[in-house]
C-alpha positions in Angstrom: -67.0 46.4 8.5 -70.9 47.3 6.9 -73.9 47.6 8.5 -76.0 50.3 8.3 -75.4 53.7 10.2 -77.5 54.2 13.3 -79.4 57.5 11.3 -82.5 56.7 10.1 -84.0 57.6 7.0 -85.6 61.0 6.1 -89.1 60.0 5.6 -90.2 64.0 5.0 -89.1 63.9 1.5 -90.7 66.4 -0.9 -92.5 65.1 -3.8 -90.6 66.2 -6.3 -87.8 63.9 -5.5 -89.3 60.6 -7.6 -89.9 62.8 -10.7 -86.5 64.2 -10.2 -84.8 61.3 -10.0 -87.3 59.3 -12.9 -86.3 62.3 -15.1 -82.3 61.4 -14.2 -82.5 57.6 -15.2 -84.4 58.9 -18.6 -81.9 61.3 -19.2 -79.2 58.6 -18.5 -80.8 55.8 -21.0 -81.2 58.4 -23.7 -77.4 57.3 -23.5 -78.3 54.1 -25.1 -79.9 54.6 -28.0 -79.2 58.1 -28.9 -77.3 57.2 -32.3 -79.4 54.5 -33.2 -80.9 56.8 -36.2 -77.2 57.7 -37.2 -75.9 54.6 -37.1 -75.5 53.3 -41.0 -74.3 56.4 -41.5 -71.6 56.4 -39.1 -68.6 55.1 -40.9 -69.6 58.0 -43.4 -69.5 60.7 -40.4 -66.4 59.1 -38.9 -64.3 59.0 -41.8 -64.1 55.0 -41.1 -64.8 51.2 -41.5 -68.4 49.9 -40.4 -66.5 47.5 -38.0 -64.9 50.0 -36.4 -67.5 52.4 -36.2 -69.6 50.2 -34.4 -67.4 50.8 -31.3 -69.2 53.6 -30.7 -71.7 51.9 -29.4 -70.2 49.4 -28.0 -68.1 51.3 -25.7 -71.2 52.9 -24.0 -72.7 49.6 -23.4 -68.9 48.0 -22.1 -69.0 51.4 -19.4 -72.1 51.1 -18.4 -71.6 47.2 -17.8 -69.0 48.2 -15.8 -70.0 51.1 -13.8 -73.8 50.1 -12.8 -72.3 47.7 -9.7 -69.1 49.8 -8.7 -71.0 52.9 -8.8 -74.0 51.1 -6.9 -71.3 49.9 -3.8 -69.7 53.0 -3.6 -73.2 55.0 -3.1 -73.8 53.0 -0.6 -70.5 53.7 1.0 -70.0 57.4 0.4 -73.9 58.8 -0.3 -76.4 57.6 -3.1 -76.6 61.1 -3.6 -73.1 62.3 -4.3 -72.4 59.1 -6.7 -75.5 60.3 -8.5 -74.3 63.5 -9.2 -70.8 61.9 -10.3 -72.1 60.0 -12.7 -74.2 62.6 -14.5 -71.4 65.0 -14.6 -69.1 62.4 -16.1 -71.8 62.1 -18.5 -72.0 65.9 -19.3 -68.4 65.2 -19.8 -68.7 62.6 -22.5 -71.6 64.2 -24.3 -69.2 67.4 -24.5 -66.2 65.3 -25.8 -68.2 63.8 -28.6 -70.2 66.5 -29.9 -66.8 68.5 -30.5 -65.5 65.7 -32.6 -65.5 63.6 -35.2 -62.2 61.5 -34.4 -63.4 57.8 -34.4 -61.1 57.6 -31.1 -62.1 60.9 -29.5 -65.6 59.8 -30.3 -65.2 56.8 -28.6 -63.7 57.9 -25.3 -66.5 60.4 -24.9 -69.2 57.6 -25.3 -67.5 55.4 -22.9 -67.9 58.1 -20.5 -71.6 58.6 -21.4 -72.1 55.0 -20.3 -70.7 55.3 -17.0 -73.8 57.2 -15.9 -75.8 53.8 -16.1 -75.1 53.8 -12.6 -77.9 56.6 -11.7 -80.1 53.8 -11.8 -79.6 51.8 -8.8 -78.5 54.7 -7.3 -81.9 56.8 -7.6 -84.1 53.1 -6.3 -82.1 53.1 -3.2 -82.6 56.7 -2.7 -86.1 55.9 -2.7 -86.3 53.0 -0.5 -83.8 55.2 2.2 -86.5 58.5 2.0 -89.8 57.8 1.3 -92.9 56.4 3.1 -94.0 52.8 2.3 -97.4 53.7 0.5 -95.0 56.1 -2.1 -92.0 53.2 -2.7 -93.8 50.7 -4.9 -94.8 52.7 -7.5 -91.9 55.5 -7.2 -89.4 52.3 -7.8 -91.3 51.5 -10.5 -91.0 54.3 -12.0 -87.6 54.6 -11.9 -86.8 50.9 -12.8 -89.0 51.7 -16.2 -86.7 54.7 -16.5 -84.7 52.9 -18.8 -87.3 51.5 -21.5 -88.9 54.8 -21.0 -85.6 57.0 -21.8 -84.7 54.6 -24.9 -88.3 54.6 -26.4 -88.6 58.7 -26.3 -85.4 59.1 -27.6 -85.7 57.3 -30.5 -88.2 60.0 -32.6 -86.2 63.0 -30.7 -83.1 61.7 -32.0 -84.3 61.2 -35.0 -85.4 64.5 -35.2 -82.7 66.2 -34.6 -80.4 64.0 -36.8 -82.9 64.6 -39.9 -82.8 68.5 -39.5 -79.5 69.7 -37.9 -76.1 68.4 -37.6 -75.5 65.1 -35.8 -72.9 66.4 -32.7 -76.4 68.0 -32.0 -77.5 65.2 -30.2 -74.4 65.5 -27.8 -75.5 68.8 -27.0 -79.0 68.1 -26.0 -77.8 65.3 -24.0 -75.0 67.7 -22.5 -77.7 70.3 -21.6 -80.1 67.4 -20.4 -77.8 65.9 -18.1 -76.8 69.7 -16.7 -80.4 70.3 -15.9 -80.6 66.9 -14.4 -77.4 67.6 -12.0 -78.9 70.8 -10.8 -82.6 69.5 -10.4 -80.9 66.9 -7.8 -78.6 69.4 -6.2 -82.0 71.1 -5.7 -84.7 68.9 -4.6 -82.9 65.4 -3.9 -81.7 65.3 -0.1 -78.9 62.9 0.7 -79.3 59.6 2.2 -78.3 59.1 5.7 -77.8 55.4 5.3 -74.8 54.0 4.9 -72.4 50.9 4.6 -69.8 50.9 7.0 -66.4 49.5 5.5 -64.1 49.8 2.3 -64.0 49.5 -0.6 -63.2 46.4 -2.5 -60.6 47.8 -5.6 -59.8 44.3 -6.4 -62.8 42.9 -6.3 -63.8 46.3 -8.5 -61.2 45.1 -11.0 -61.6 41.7 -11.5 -65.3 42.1 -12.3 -64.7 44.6 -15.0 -62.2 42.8 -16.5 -64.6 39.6 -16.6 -67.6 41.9 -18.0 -65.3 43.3 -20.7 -64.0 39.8 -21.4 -67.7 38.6 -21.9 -69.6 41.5 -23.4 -66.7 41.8 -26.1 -67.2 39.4 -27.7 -71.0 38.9 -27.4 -71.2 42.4 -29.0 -68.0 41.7 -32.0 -69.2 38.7 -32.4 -70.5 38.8 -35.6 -68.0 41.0 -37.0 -65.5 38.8 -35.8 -67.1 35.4 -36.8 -68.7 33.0 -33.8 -66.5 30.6 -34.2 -62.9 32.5 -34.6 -60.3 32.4 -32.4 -60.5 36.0 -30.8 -64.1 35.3 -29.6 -63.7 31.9 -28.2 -60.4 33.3 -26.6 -62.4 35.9 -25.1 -65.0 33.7 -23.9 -63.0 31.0 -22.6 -60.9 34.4 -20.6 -63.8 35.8 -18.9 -65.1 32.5 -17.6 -61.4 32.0 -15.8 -61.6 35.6 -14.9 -64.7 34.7 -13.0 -63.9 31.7 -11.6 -61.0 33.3 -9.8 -63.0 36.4 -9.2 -65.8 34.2 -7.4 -63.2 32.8 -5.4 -62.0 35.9 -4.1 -65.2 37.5 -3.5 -65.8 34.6 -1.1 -62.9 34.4 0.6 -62.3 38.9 1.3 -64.4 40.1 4.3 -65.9 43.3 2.6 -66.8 42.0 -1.2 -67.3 44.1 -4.0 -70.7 41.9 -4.9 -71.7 39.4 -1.9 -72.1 36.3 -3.9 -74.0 34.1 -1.0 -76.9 36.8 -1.0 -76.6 36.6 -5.0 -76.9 33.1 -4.5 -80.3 33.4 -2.8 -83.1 31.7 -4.8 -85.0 35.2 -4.4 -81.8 37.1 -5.8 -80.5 34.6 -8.2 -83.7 33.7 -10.4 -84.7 37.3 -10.3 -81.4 38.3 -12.0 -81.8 35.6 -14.3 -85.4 36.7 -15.1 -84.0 39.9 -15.6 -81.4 38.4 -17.9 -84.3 37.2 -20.2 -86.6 40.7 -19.7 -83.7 43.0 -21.6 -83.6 40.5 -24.1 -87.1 40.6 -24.8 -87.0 44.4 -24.5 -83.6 45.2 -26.9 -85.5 43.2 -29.9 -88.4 45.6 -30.4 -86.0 48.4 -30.6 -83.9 46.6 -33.4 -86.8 44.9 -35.2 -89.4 47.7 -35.7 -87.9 50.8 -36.6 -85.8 48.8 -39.5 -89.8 47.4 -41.0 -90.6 50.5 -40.4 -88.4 52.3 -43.0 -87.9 49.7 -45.4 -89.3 50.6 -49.1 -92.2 49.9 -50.0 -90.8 48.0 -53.0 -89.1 45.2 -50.7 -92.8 44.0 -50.8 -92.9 44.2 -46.8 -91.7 47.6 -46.0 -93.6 50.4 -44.8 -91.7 53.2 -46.6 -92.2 55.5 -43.1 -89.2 58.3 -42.6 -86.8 58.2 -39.8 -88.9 60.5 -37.5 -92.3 58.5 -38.1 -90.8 55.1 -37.4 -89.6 56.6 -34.4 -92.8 58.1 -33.3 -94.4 54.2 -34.1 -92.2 53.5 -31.7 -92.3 55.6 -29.1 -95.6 54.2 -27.4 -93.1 51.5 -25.7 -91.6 53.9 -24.0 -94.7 56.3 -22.9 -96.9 53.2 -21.9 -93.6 52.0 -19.3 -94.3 55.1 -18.1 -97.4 55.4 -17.4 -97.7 51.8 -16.2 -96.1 52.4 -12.9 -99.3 53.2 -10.9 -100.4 50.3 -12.3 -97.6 48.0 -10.7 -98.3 49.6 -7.7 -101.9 48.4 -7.2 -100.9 45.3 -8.6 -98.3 44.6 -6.6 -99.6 46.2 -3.2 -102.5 43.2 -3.6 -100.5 40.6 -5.0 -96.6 41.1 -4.8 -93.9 41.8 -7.0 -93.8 37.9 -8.1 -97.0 38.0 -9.4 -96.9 40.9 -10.9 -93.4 40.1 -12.8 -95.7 36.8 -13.9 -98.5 38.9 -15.5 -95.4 41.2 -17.3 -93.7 38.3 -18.4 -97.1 37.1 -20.0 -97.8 40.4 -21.6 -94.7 40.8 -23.5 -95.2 37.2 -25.1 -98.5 38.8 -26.0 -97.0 41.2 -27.6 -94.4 38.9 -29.3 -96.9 36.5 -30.5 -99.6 38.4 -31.5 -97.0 41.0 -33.4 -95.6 38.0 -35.7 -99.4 38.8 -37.8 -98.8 42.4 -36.5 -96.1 43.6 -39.4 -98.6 44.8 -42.4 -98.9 48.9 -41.9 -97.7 51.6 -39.3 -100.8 51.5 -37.0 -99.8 47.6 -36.6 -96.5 48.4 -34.7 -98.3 51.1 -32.6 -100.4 48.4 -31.2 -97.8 46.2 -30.9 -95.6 49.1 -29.5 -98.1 49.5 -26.5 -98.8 45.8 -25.5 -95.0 45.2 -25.3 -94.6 48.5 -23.5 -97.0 47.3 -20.8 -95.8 44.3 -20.4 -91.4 45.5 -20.0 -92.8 48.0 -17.6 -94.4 45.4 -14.9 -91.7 43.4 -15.6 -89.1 46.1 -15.3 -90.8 47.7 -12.2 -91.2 44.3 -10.2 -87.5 43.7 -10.7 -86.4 46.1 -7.7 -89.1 45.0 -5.4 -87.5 41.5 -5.6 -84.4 42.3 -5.1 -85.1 44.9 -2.0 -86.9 42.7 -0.7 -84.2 39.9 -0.5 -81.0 41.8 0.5 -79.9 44.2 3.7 -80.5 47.9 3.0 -77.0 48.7 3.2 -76.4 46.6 -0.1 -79.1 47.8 -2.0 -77.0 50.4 -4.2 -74.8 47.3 -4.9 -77.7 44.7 -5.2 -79.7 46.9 -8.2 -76.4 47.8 -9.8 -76.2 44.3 -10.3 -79.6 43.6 -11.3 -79.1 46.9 -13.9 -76.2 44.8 -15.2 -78.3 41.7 -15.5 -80.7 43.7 -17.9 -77.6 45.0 -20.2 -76.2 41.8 -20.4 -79.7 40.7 -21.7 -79.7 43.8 -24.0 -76.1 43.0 -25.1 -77.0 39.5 -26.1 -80.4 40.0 -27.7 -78.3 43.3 -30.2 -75.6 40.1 -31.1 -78.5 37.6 -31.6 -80.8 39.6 -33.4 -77.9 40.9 -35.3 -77.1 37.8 -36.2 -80.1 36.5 -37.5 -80.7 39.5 -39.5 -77.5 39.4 -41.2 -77.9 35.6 -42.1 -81.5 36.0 -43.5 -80.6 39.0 -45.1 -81.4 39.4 -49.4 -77.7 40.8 -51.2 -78.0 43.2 -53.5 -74.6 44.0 -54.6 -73.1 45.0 -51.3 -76.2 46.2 -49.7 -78.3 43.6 -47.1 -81.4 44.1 -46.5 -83.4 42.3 -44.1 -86.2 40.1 -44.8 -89.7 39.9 -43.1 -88.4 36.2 -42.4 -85.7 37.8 -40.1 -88.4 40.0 -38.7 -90.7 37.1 -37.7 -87.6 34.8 -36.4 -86.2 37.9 -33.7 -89.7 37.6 -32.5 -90.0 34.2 -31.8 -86.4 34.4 -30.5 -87.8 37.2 -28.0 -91.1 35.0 -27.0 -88.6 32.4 -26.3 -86.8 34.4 -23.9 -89.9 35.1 -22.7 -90.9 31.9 -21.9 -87.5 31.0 -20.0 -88.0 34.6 -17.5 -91.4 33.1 -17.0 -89.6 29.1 -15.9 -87.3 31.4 -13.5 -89.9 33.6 -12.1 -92.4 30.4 -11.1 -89.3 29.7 -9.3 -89.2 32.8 -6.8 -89.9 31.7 -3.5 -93.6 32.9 -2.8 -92.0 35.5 0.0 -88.5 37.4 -0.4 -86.4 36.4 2.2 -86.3 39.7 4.7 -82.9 41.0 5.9 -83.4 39.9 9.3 -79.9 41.1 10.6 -76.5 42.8 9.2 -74.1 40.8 7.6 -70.9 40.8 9.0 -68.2 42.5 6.5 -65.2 43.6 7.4 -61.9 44.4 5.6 -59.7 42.3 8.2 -60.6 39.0 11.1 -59.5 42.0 13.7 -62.1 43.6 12.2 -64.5 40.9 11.9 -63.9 39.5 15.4 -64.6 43.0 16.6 -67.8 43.0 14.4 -69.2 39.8 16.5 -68.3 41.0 19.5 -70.4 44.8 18.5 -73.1 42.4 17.5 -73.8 40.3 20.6 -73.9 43.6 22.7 -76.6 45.2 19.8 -80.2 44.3 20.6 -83.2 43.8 22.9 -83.6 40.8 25.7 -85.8 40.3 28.1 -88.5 38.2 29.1 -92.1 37.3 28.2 -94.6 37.2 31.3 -98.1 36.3 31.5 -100.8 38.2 34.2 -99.4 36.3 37.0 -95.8 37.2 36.0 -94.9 33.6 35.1 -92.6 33.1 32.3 -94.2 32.3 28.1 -92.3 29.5 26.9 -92.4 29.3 23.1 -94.4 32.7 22.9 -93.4 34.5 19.5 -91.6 37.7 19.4 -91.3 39.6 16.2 -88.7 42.9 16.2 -91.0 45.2 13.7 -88.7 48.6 12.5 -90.0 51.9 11.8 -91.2 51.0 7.9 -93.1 48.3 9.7 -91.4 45.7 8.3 -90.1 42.7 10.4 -86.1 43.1 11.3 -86.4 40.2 13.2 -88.1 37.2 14.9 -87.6 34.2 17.6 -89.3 32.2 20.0 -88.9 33.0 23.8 -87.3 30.2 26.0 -88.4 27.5 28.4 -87.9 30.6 30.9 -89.9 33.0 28.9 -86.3 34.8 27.7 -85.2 36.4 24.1 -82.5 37.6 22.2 -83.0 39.8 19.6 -80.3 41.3 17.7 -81.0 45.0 15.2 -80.0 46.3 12.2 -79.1 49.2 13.5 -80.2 52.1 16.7 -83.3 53.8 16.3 -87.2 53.1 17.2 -88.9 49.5 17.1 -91.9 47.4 17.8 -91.6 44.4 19.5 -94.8 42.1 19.1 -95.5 39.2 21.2 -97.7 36.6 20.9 -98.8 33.3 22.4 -101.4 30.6 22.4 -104.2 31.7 25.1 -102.6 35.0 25.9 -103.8 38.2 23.9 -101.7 40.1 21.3 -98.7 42.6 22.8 -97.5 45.7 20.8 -94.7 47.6 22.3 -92.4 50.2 21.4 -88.5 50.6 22.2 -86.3 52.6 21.3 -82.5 51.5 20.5 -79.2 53.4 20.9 -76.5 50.9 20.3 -76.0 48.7 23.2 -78.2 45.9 24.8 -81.6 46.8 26.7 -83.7 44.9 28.6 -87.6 44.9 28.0 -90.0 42.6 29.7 -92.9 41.7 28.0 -96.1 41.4 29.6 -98.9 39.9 28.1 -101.0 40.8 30.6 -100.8 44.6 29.4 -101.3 44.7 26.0 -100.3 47.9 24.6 -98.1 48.7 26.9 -95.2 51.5 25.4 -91.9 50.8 27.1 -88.9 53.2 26.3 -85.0 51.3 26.5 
């Protein structure tokens, strides 16, 4: 069975927690593009073909594809808390393995357990919606959400850094030492969430998505190596779409699923993943596009001749403008949702595209450029949780964001085989060296302002409110289980009856069940005998508000502890406190 436990959440939280947990998901997408200033000279440092080196970083992304949802369903099984910690300690693990090696296999193991720690995403926005107050959430999730643009923007000139003046395994053990600091900075300041999701855990379900993710991402990522049109990738392609086929099945059929695909299937839930989809493409091509113009000779005619560290510093405004544009989501949002404000993101980037395609002509250019598209990801980015909170129970939210998470790194994943792509084939040969041409440049940008346009088609198509959780979806690992679920349910609310001053029954009155974040958990009208029914997510303290044409306003509080209770509402005494 899952529903939420009858604790409620900790709303006393310090406020350390959101940096805390912002300064995990940074240290977790440094992950990402920590070898990006190493990597033509990988197959050098690994003793081994381009094609083969480029697993490297492939393996992180496959991980992290994989891990984001499991890790998000199990946090909210067994703690957000504890799964947070797991995943940065298999992290430290995998920086460890691959900064004492240079074994193209060893190497690759330890970055596939760097990617695992993807998961800390999801996991730190759900800790925040379980422990803080309302007026802290928007902008804390934002925050967080941004964590990953931010992480990946910074660590571009650190990396850089570091790979220019020391040895490369280096970078393995900042990221070692980073990810230690981060563990004991949780331990420390980041309580554990008392919500949780009752029920088990679905291993098959767990299997069959990975194996669909790896059959996807794969070839999306070899792709080019392997040739679009070869039998390995359409093989691969043509796999995962039977591997999800029967994996959709079975999610639908099995009681306690891995990802609950008719919430997925919500309009609120399924065009914000798809908008998502279209945001990390739009993201990943800045990252691939600039820092290449950047260091380019000056003797391609187009190249601005800048060293490693200084394209990386060009480039590092994306990152520190996500950042600081998560106050600004907040007041955006606050007055005008999380719709909107994804809208005004999504119209910012292809700003930024479109005005960067006469953008390309000296350093201080892609600065600009750098900071328009920074502000635009990070209200795009930041309205992305929002959405999805908004639209699914809280004891699926670890799973819900993991999902979302994975949305964005499939867009990541298919902007790096696109762009790569379209580099390659409007590359100039010399001999055996490509280099890319400012025709390239210009083309990724207009592929990304494409992308662009498409988030924008599904984001117009958000329903104008999320769809609230109004009760617990039944889940349960067996029909005994399930039948027992329904049976819990019917016995798990308020009734009563709505009264006017002469004690006469309220047909048709409204009665809204408001919980302790004062958000509505539930709503009905009262009968032709003034009854309702009311069913809650779970025990704890409440607000029921009544209301009816010619009869003023009613506000009263109840409490809940599990089993049915009785409270008659009289309009006649507005105000009134009644304890059940």
């Amino acid at each position: 069975m899952t529903h939420t436990t009858t604790d409620q959440p900790d709303r006393r939280a310090g406020g350390a927690v959101v940096p805390v947990l912002a300064f995990a998901g940074i240290v977790v997408a440094v992950m990402q593009t920590l070898l990006v200033p190493v990597i033509k000279d990988l197959p050098q440092l690994l003793d081994t073909a381009p094609s083969n080196a480029t697993w490297v970083l492939t393996s992180t992304l496959l991980s992290g594809a994989v891990a984001t949802p499991i890790m998000g369903r199990l946090g909210d099984l067994y703690g957000k808390r504890r799964l947070l910690v797991l995943s940065l300690a298999v992290m430290v693990v995998g920086a460890l393995v691959s900064a004492l090696t240079s074994d193209l296999l060893t190497m690759i193991a330890g970055r596939t357990l760097q990617g695992f720690a993807m998961g800390a995403i999801p996991l730190g926005i759900g800790l925040m919606r379980d422990m803080l107050p309302r007026e802290r959430l928007g902008s804390a999730m934002a925050l967080m959400s941004s964590s990953i643009g931010v992480g990946g923007g910074l660590a571009l000139p650190a990396a850089a850094l570091v790979a220019e003046h020391s040895d490369w395994h280096a970078l393995f053990y900042g990221a070692a030492g980073l990810g230690v600091v981060a563990i004991a900075l949780t331990y420390l300041v980041v309580p554990e969430s008392p919500m949780r999701a009752r029920g088990t855990f679905d291993l098959p379900g767990a299997l069959g998505l990975s194996a669909g993710l790896v059959l996807l991402l794969l070839p999306i990522t070899k792709g080019s190596d392997w040739g679009w049109s070869s039998g390995t990738t359409l093989g691969l392609f043509a796999a995962s779409v039977a591997v999800f086929l029967l994996w959709g099945a079975y999610e639908l059929r099995v009681k306690a699923p891995l990802v609950d695909l008719r919430t997925t299937a919500r309009p609120a839930v399924l065009f914000t993943n798809l908008a998502s989809i279209m945001v990390g493409v739009s993201f990943y091509v800045v990252s691939l596009v600039l820092p290449q113009l950047l260091q380019l000779p000056e003797a391609t005619g187009y190249g601005l001749g800048r060293s490693m560290v200084v394209a990386g510093l060009c480039v590092a405004p994306l990152g520190l403008t996500m950042m600081f544009t998560a106050p600004v989501y907040a007041r955006l949002s606050a007055r005008y949702g999380p719709k909107v404000t994804l809208i005004i993101g999504l119209l910012v980037i292809g700003l930024g595209y479109g005005g960067g395609l006469g953008l390309m002509d000296a350093a201080w250019q892609t600065i600009v450029t750098s900071v328009v598209l920074g502000a635009g990801i990070g209200l795009a980015y930041s309205s992305l949780p929002a959405l999805i909170i908004g639209a699914v129970p809280a004891s699926e939210t670890g799973a819900a964001n993991g999902l979302n998470t994975l949305m964005r790194s499939i867009g990541t994943s298919v902007s790096s085989a696109v762009i790569g792509m379209v580099l390659a084939n409007t590359a100039h040969h010399t001999g055996a060296v490509a280099v890319p041409t400012m025709h390239g440049f210009r083309v990724s940008f207009l592929i990304a302002t494409a992308a662009v346009a498409v988030g924008l088609l599904f984001a117009l198509l958000l329903p104008r409110t999320p769809r609230p959780a109004a009760h617990t979806q039944l889940r349960a690992s067996s029909e005994e289980d399930a039948a027992l679920e329904r049976a819990e349910q019917a016995l798990r609310g308020f009734r009563g009856r709505v009264l006017d001053a002469g004690g006469s029954p309220v047909a048709r009155a409204k009665v809204t069940l408001i919980d302790r974040r004062g958000r509505q958990a539930g709503a009905t009208l009262s009968g032709a005998d003034g009854g309702y029914v009311l069913t809650v997510p779970a025990g704890g303290a409440y607000v029921l508000a009544a209301k009816a044409a010619g009869h003023g306003p009613l506000a009263s509080a109840a409490s809940h502890h599990g089993e049915e209770r009785a409270v008659e509402l009289d309009l006649s005494l507005p105000g009134e406190t009644v304890t059940a």
